[in-house]
C-alpha positions in Angstrom: 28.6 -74.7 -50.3 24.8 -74.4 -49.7 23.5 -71.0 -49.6 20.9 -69.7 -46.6 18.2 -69.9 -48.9 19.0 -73.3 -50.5 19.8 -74.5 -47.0 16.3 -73.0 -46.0 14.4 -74.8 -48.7 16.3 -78.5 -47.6 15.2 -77.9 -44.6 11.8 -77.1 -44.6 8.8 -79.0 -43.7 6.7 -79.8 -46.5 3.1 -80.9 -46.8 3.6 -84.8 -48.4 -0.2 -85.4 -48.1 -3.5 -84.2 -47.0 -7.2 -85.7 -47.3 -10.3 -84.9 -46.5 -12.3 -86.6 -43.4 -15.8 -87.5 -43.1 -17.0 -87.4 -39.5 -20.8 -87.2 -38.2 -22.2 -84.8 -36.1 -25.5 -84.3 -34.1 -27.4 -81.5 -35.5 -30.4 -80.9 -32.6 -32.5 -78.5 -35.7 -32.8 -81.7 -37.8 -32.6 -84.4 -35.3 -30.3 -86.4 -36.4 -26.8 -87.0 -37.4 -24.9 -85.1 -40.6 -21.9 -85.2 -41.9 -19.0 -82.9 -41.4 -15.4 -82.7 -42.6 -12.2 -82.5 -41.7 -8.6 -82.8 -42.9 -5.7 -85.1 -42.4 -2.3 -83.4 -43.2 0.7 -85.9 -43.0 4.2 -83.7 -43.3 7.6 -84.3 -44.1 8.8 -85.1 -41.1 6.6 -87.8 -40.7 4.0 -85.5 -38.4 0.4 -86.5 -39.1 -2.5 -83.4 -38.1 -5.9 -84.1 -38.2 -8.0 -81.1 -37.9 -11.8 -82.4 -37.6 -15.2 -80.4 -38.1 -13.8 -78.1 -40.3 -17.3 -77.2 -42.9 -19.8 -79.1 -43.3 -19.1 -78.9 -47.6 -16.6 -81.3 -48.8 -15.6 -79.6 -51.5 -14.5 -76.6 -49.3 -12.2 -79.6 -48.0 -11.0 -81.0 -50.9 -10.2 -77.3 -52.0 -8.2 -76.5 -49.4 -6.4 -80.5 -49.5 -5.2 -79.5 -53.1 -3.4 -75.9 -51.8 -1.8 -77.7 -48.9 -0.6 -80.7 -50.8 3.3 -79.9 -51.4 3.4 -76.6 -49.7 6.1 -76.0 -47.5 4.7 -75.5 -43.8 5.3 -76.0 -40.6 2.8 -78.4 -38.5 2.4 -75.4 -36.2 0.8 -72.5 -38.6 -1.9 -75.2 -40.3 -4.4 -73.9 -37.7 -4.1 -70.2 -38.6 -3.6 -71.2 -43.1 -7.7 -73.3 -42.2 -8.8 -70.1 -40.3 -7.9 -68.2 -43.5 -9.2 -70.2 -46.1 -12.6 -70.5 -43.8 -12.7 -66.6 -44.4 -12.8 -66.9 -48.2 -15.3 -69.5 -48.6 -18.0 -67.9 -46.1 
């Protein structure tokens, strides 16, 4: 018989992908268009989240992609895990 823990674990939600997204964005100071990025989580219960216009760094992106990728999380706390990594990287 499966513990609470081990049943826990089964049944959590886990991050099966994540990647980052290039979108552009109208920046009035230089008059024109620049790009920005985002992230594309897909989960393990076959939820996709895109979060766009996240920095406008990629490698911030592609940071945060490789701490997500096989962490166990639910769709709903992604916001508030972004919100904390955008408050180490300013």
């Amino acid at each position: 018989m499966a513990t609470m823990h081990e049943k826990k674990i089964k049944d959590s939600i886990l991050v099966e992908s994540c990647e980052p997204v290039e979108d552009l964005l109208f920046c009035e100071e230089l008059n024109k268009d620049v790009p920005v990025w985002g992230i594309r989580v897909v989960f393990s219960d076959n939820q996709t989240v895109t979060v766009p216009d996240i920095s406008t760094r990629r490698e911030h992106i592609e940071i945060l992609a490789k701490r997500l990728s096989g962490a166990s999380l639910s769709p709903d706390f992604l916001c508030y895990i972004i919100e904390d990594f955008l408050g180490e990287v300013r």
